[in-house]
C-alpha positions in Angstrom: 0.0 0.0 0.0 1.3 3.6 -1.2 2.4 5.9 1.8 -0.6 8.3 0.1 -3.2 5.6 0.8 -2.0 5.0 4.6 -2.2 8.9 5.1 -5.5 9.0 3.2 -7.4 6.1 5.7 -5.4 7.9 8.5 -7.2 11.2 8.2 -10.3 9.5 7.0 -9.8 8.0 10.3 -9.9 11.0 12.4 -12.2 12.7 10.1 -15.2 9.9 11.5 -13.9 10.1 15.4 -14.3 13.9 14.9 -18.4 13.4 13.1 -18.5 10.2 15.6 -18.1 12.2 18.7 -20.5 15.2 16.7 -23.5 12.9 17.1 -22.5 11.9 20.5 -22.1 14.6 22.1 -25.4 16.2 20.2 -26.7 17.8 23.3 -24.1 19.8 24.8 -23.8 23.1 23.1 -20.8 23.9 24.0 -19.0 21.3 22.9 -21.2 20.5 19.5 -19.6 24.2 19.0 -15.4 22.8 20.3 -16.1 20.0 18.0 -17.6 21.6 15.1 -14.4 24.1 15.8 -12.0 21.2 15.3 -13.8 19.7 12.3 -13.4 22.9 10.5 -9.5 23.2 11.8 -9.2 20.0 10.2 -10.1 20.2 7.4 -7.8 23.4 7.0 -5.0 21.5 7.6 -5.8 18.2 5.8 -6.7 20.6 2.6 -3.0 22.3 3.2 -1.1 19.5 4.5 -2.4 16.4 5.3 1.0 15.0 6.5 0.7 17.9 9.2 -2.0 15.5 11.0 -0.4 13.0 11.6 2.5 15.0 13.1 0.1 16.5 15.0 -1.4 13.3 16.5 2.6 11.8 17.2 3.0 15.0 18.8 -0.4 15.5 20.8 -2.3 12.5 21.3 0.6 9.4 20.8 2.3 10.5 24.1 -0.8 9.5 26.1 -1.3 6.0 24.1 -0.7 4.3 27.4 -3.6 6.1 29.4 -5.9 5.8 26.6 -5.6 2.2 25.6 -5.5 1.2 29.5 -8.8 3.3 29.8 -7.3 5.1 32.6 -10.5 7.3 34.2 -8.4 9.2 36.2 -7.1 10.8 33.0 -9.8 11.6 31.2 
């Protein structure tokens, strides 16, 4: 599989945990507006540079892979 395709499923990816947690999270206001915030600031960045995602993620998210996978309440 081309490097493009693995980047292209990636943001897919994140593009449906972003709608995902959308039509979750329906009834709070505020963060329906966060949300639809970050959809938008996505798709900037995808448009741009979709390589700058996954950075993003490594940098931001990958750090806490430990907490998240062990489903660690006390962190989120």
């Amino acid at each position: 599989m081309s490097q493009k395709s693995y980047l292209t499923k990636f943001n897919n990816t994140i593009e449906q945990l972003i709608d995902a947690l959308l039509e979750r999270y329906d009834y709070n206001a505020m963060l329906k507006k966060e949300l639809s915030i970050a959809k938008e600031k996505f798709n900037l960045v995808r448009k741009t540079n979709p390589r700058k995602v996954i950075e993003g993620f490594l940098v931001f998210v990958y750090p806490y892979r430990a907490q998240i996978m062990e489903n660690n309440s006390d962190f989120f």
